[in-house]
One Martini backbone bead per residue (centre of mass of N, CA, C, O) as a GRO file, in nm:
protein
   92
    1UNK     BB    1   1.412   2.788  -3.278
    2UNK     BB    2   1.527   2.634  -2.975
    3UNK     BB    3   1.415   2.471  -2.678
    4UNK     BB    4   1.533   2.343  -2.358
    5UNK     BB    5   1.575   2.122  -2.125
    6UNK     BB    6   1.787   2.063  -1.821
    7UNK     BB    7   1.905   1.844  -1.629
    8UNK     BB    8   1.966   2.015  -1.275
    9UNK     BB    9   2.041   1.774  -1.011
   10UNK     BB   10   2.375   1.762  -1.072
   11UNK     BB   11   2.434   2.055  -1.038
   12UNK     BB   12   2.528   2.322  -0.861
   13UNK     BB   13   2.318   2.579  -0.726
   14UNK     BB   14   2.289   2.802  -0.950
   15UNK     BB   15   2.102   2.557  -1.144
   16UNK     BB   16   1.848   2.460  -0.968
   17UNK     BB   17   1.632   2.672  -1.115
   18UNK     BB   18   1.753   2.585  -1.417
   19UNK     BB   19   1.790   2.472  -1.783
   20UNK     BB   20   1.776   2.638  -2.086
   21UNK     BB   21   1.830   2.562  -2.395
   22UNK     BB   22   1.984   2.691  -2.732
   23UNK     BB   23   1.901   2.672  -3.044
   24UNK     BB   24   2.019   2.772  -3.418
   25UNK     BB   25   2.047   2.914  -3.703
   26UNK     BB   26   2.300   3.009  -3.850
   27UNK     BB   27   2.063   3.217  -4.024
   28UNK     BB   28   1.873   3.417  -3.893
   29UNK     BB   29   1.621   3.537  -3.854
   30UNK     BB   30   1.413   3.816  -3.728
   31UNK     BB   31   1.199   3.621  -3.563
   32UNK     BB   32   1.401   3.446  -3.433
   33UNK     BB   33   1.558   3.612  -3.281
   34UNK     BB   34   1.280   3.740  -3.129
   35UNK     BB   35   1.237   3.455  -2.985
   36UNK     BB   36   1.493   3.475  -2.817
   37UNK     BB   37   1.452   3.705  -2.643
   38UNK     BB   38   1.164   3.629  -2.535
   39UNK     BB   39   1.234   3.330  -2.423
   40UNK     BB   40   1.515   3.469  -2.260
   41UNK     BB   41   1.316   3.597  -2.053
   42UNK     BB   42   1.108   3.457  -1.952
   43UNK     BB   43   1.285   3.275  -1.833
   44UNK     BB   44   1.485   3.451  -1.614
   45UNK     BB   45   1.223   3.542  -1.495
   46UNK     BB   46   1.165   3.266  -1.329
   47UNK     BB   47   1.527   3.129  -1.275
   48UNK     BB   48   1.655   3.068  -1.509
   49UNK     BB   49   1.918   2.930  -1.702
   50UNK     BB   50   2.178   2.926  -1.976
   51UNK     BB   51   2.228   2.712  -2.279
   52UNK     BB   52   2.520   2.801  -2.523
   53UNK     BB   53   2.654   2.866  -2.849
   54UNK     BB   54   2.806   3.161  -2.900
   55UNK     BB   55   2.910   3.138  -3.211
   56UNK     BB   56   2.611   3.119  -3.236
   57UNK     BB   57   2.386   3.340  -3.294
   58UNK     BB   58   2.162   3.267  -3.109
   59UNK     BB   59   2.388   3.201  -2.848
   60UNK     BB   60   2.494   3.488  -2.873
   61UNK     BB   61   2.226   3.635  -2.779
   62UNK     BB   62   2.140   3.490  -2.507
   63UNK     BB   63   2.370   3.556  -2.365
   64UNK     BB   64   2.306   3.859  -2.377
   65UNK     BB   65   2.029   3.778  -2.202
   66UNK     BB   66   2.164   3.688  -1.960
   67UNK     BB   67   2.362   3.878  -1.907
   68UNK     BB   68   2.147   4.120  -1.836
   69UNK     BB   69   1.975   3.940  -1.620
   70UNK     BB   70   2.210   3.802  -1.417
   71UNK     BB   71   2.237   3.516  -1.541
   72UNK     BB   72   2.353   3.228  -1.579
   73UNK     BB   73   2.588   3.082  -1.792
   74UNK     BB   74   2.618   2.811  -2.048
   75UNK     BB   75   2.896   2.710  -2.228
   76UNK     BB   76   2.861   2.456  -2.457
   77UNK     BB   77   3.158   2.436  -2.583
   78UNK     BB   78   3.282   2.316  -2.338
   79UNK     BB   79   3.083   2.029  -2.380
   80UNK     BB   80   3.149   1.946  -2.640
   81UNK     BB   81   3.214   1.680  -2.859
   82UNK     BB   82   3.470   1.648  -3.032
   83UNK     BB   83   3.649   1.818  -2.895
   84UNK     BB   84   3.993   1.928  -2.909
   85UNK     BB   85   4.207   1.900  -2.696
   86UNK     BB   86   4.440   2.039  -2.515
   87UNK     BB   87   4.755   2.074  -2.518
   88UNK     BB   88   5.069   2.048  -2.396
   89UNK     BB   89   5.318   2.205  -2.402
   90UNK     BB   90   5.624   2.172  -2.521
   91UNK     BB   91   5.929   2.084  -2.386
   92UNK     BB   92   6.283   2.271  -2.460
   0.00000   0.00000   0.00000
């Protein structure tokens, strides 16, 4: 597992007190687990807020251990490059 810094000094307000990234492997160990639960617990009690790819096992974690801790979660899927834009339906 893997944490890092996202600079939010041009980001929302509820961010401005930190944003913390989160990302790991496809197929977490126990202990990758345990340490993603215990970093982002770390984090939130400081008043970080978390950013993290939820399809992913280690980011499906993280946002559940921020939805419990009640700070702000950003969706990476929403912001990663490279998604096919949604296209508007075809007017029949």
């Amino acid at each position: 597992m893997r944490a890092f810094i996202i600079d939010t000094s041009n980001m929302a307000p509820e961010l401005q007190g930190g944003l913390i990234g989160v990302e790991g492997s496809a197929n977490p160990t126990a202990a990758e687990k345990q340490e993603c639960v215990e970093t982002v617990s770390r984090c939130v009690m400081d008043g970080w807020a978390i950013a993290a790819d939820p399809r992913a096992p280690i980011g499906w974690l993280a946002a559940l251990t921020a939805e419990t801790a009640c700070v702000p979660f950003v969706n990476l899927t929403r912001l990663a490059p490279g998604e096919p834009a949604l296209q508007p339906a075809a007017q029949t």
